[in-house]
Each structure stands twice: as C-alpha cells, then as structure tokens.
C-alpha positions in Angstrom: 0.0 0.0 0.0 2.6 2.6 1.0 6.0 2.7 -1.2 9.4 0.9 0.8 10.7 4.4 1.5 8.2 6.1 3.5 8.3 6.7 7.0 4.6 7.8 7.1 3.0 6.6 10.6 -1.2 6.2 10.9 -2.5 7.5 14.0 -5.9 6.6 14.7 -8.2 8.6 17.1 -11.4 6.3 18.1 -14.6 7.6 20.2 -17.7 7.2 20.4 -19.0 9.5 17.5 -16.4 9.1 15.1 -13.3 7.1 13.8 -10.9 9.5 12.3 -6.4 9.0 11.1 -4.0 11.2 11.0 -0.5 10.2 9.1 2.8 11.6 10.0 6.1 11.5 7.9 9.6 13.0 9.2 11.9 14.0 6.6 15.7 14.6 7.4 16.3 17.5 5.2 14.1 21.0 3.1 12.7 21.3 1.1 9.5 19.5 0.9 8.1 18.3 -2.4 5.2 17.1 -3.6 6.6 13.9 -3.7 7.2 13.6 -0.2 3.1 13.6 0.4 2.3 10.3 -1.5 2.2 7.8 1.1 -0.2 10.4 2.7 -2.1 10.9 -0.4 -2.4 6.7 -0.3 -3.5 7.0 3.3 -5.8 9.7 2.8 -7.4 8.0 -0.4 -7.8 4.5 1.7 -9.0 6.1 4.6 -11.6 8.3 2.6 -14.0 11.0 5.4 -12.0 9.2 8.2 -8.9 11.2 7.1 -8.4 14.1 9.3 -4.8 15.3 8.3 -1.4 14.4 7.2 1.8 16.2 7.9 5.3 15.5 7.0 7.8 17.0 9.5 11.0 18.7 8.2 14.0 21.0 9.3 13.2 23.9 8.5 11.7 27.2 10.3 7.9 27.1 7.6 5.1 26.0 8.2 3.5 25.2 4.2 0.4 23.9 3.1 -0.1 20.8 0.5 -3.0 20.7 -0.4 -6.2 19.7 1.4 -5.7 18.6 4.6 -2.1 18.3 3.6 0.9 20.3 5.0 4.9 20.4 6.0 5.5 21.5 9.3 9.0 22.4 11.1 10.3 19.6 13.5 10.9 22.2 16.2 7.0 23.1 16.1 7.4 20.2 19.0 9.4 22.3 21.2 8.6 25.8 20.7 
C-alpha cells in the first residue's frame, strides 16, 4: 500500500462518535516536495472522510500547506 521508503505513521483517534487517522512522515532534510506527500495521499485515499490530516515534518523554520488537509511542518514546532 505505501511505497518501501516512507516513513509515514497512521494515528488513529477512536470515540464514540467518530473514527478519524492522522499520518505523519519525518523527513531529514528541506525542502518539501510534492513527492514527499504520496504515502499520505495513499493513506488519505484509503482512509476516505476518516482522514483528518497528514503532515510531513522537516527542518526547516515554515510551516507550508499541500494541499487539502495536507501540509509540512518544522520539526521544532514540538518544542517551541
């Protein structure tokens, strides 16, 4: 389902009123491209309305959006 190389993660978030993922992907080096996202385009596409959001976590200082519910985020977001 998700190509060798990835590093994207599914976390799942269960209640009583609704099932929804998130996917995660950490990326050692900027910039982010658009081929960075495709495992979380797979998971998104699998997971259909259950899909909340994806992000793939990268040094660097931006925060920049994908896409829908698609972005990059700095690694550092986690600390500041």
């Amino acid at each position: 389902m998700f190509e060798t190389n990835s590093c994207a993660k599914l976390m799942p978030r269960w209640n009583a009123m609704t099932a929804r993922s998130w996917g995660s992907k950490s990326k050692a080096s900027a910039p982010v491209k658009s081929g960075d996202f495709v495992s979380l385009r797979t998971l998104a596409e699998a997971c259909k309305k259950r899909f909340a959001d994806g992000v793939v976590l990268y040094d660097s200082n931006d925060f920049v959006p994908f896409g829908d519910r698609l972005a990059a985020a700095p690694l550092s977001c986690f600390w500041n």
